[in-house]
Each structure stands twice: as structure tokens, then as C-alpha cells.
N, C-alpha and C positions, 0 to 999 in steps of 0.2 A: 504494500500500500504506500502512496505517494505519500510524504512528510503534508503537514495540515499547511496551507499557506499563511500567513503570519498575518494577523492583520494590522494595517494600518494606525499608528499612533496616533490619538485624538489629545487638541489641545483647551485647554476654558476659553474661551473668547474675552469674560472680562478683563481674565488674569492678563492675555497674552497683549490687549488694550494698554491697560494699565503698566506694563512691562515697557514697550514702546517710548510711552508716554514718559516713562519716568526714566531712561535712560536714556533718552533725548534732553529731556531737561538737567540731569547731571549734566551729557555734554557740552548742553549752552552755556551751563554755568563756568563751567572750566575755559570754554573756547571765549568768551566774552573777556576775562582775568590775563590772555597769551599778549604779548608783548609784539610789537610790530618785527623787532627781531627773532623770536621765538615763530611767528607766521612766516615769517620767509627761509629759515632754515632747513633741511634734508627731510623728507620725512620718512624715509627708510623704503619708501617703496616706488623703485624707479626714481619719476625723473617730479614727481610731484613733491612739493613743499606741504608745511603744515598747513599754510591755508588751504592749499587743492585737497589736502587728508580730511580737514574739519568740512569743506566745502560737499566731499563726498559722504561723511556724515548726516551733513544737514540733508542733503540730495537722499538721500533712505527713508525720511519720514515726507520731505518734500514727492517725491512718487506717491507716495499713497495718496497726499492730496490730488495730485493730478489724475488717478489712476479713479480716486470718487468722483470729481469732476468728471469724467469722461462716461461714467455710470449714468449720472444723472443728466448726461444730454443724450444719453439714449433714448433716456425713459422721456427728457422729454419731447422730442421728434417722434416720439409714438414706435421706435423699433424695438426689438426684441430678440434678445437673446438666451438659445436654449441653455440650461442651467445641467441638464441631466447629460449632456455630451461629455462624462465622465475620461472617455477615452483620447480623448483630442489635450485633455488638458497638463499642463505639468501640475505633478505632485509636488507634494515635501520629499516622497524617496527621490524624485530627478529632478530636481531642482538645485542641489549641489553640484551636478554634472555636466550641467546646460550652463552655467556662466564663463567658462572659461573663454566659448568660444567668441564671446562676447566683451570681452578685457578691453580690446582697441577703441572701439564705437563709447563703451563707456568711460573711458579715463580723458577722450576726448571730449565728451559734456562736461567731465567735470573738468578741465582746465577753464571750458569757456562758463562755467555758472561759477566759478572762484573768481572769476574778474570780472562778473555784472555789478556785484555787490560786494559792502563791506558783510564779514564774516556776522557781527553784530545782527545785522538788517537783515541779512538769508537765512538766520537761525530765527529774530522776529519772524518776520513774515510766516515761515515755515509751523510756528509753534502756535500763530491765530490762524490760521489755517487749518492746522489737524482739528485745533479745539472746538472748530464751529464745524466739521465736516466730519468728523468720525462720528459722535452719538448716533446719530441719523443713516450709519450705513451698514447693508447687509453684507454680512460674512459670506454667504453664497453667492451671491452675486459675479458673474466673471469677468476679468479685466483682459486686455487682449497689453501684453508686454512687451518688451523685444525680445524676449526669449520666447514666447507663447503666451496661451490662453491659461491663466490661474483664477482658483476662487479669490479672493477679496481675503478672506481668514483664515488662508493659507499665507497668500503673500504679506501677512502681518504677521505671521510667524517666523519667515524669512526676515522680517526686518532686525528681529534681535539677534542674528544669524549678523548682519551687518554692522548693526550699533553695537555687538561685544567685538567683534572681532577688530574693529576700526576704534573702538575705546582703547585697546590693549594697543595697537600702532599707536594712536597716539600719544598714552603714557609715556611708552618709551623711548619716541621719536623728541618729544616737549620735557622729559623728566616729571610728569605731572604723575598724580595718584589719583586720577578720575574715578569713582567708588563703580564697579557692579552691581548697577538694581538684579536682587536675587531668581527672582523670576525669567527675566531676561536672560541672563548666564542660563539656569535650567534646560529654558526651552532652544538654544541655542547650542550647550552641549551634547541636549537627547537628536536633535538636527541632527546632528552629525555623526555621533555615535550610530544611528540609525541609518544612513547614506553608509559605511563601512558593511554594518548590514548586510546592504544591497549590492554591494561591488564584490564582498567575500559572502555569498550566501553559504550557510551549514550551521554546525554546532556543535563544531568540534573545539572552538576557541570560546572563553567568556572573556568579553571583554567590562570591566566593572570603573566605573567615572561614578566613585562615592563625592554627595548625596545624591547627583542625578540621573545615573543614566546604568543599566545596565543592558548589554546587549550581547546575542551568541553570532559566531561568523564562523567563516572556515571550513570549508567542506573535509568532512574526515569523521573517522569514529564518534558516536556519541552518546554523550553520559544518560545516566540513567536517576542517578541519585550520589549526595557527598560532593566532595569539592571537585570540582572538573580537572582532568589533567593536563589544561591547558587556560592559561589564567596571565590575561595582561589586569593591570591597576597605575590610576594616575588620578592626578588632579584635575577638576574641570579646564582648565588655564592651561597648563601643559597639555592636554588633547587638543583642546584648540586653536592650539598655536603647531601642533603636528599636522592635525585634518586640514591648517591651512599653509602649510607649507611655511609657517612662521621661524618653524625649526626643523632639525630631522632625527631618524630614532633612534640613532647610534648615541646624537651629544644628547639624548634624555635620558637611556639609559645608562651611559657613561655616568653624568650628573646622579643617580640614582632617584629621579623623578619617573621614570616609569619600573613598575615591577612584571619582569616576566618571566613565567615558569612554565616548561612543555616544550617540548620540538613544532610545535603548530603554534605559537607565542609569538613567532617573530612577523610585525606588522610593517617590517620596515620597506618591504614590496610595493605595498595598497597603500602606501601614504605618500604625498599628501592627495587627499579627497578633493579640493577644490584650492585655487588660488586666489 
């Protein structure tokens, strides 16, 4: 008999709301504080500075306005969009998969939306934006992206997928200690945890991200019961920074930030997940 297929992680809509929200607004607050010098210096990725980094921050919550905006000039030109065309859409599982190919088109927005505005004004604007346009919109609802057609509460699950991962560039690009709202990291971890998943389907590996994520991958032998004989462990923050190619899995487990036990343990093949 075929293994059961797995199903799909579901996320709270308020929580993942509220997640956004609030990890946007840590950002403003710290990007508002950066110094004209501190905005124009390296910011580690490529050829962008801190302002193009904070720029593409603000740009993760700023899409979702545009993305409700474009919702509700369907509805109101009287068009209609089937909702149940499940198969056409990207998910959360391939949604880490689908941006790579897309790097160029968007690092080029964001050089040109880093130089319309001061950082100040695009993080305003962006933040009475969400506030008056999100209560009011359905999670179901599908947006048509450059990557594809997503629900609405899904592609708000990806956004903390962006705002951790672009919090952490910029900490250590700026030297700053920008805080993780809790929620945010979670559902940003199990992202990803969950896309490895999908790329090493099995259950011969557990891979374990205490408090948030545990997931099985690795096609080979599998356990029945007891500790699996195949056992990676790390911190939310250190996986994060591997699923994005932040680092790689030799200098973690060198560092002893990742633990791994078992001849099926070694992830250092399937990483990194998305860049």
C-alpha cells in the first residue's frame, strides 16, 4: 500500500495577520533610527545597499496592498475569478521553488522603488495602506503574481517567509538587533522546514526546529516507534539562514549549531531551499 499523502499545513489567518503586521512594524521602527551612512553601506546581498534591503522589506507588505487592490477592481468591473482552480495555483509547498527564477525582475523593482522614496515615506505609506486594506480582505481570494496565481492567505504566509528572513540580512548587514515577532519566525520556519519536505520526500530523516517545526524527509527505511535513527536539530535562525542559503552545512555543523546523527542526517545536498 502506497504511504498516506501528507496533508497540507494549515495556518490561523489572524495569527498569520497579526504576524505581518507586527514584524513590519518592528522593521519601520528600526529602519526609521539607520543613519544616512548606515542606508548607503553593503548590505550583504549583491550589489544592493541597506536602503534597496529595507526598500525590499517595505516592498513584502507593500505587494499585498497592491495585490488587495487589484482584488477589489475585479470585483468591481463585475469579473470573476474561479477560486476552486486548486491546480493552477502555487502553494506554500512550491512557493519556495518558484522564486528563484525570478531574482533578476525583482531586485530590479527594488532598486527602482528604493529611489522613488525616502525609506521613512515607503515604510508610511506602506503601513496606512495595509491598515485600511487588510481587515476587509478574503484569504481565499486569488491574486495573479509574477510567479503565479496564489490564495490571498497563503501569500500572507509567505510574507513572514520575507520579513524574517530580510530582518536577519539586515541585522547583520546595519549591526542592528531588530527583535522577531514570535509568530512570524514560527510560521516562517515550518515554510521551510516543510518545502525540504517536499524536495527530500520519505521518512527516513527527522528533521526537528524546537519550538516550531518538526518534519520527516529522506526517502529510506522507516521508523516505527523510539527515536529515529536519523535525527538532524537546530535553531529556528540557523535553519533559516541554511534553507536560504544564508550559510552552509558544513560551517553549522562545524560551529556545533546543527546536530546530526544517522548516515541519512547529512542535508548538506538539498540545501539551500531557496535564495
Amino acid at each position: 500500500m502506497p504511504p498516506a499523502k501528507k496533508r497540507a499545513r494549515s495556518y490561523d489567518s489572524a495569527k498569520i495577520r497579526a504576524a505581518v503586521l507586527a514584524q513590519f512594524g518592528n522593521v519601520r521602527a528600526a529602519v526609521g533610527r539607520l543613519t544616512p551612512e548606515q542606508l548607503a553601506s553593503p548590505s550583504g546581498l549583491g550589489a544592493w545597499s541597506v536602503r534597496e534591503l529595507a526598500a525590499h522589506l517595505c516592498m513584502a507588505v507593500e505587494s499585498v496592498n497592491l495585490y488587495i487592490e487589484q482584488i477589489e477592481q475585479i470585483e468591481q468591473e463585475g469579473r470573476t475569478r474561479d477560486r476552486d482552480r486548486r491546480g493552477e495555483l502555487v502553494t506554500l509547498a512550491t512557493w519556495p521553488f518558484a522564486t528563484a527564477a525570478h531574482a533578476g525582475a525583482i531586485s530590479g523593482s527594488v532598486t527602482e522603488y528604493a529611489a522613488s522614496a525616502a525609506p521613512d515615506e515607503l515604510f508610511a505609506r506602506a503601513a496606512a495602506r495595509i491598515e485600511a486594506l487588510l481587515p476587509g480582505a478574503d484569504d481565499d481570494r486569488v491574486v495573479a503574481m509574477r510567479l503565479g496565481a496564489m490564495r490571498l492567505g497563503d501569500y500572507l504566509v509567505t510574507r513572514t517567509v520575507e520579513l524574517i528572513v530580510h530582518t536577519d540580512d539586515l541585522n547583520r548587514a546595519a549591526g542592528l538587533a531588530v527583535p522577531f515577532d514570535r509568530q512570524a519566525l514560527a510560521a516562517c520556519t515550518r515554510v521551510l522546514a516543510d518545502a525540504l519536505a517536499v524536495k527530500a520526500p520519505g521518512s527516513a530523516t527527522e528533521v526537528r526546529v524546537p519550538p516550531y517545526a518538526v518534519v520527516q524527509c529522506v526517502a529510506g527505511p522507516r521508523h516505527t516507534r523510539g527515536t529515529p535513527p536519523n535525527v538532524v536539530e537546530t535553531d529556528p535562525l540557523t535553519w533559516i539562514r541554511l534553507a536560504t542559503g544564508r550559510t552552509d552545512w558544513r560551517t553549522e555543523i562545524d560551529a556545533a549549531r546543527v546536530g546530526a546523527s544517522g548516515e541519512r542526517a547529512d542535508l548538506g545536498g538539498l540545501l539551500p531551499l531557496m535564495g
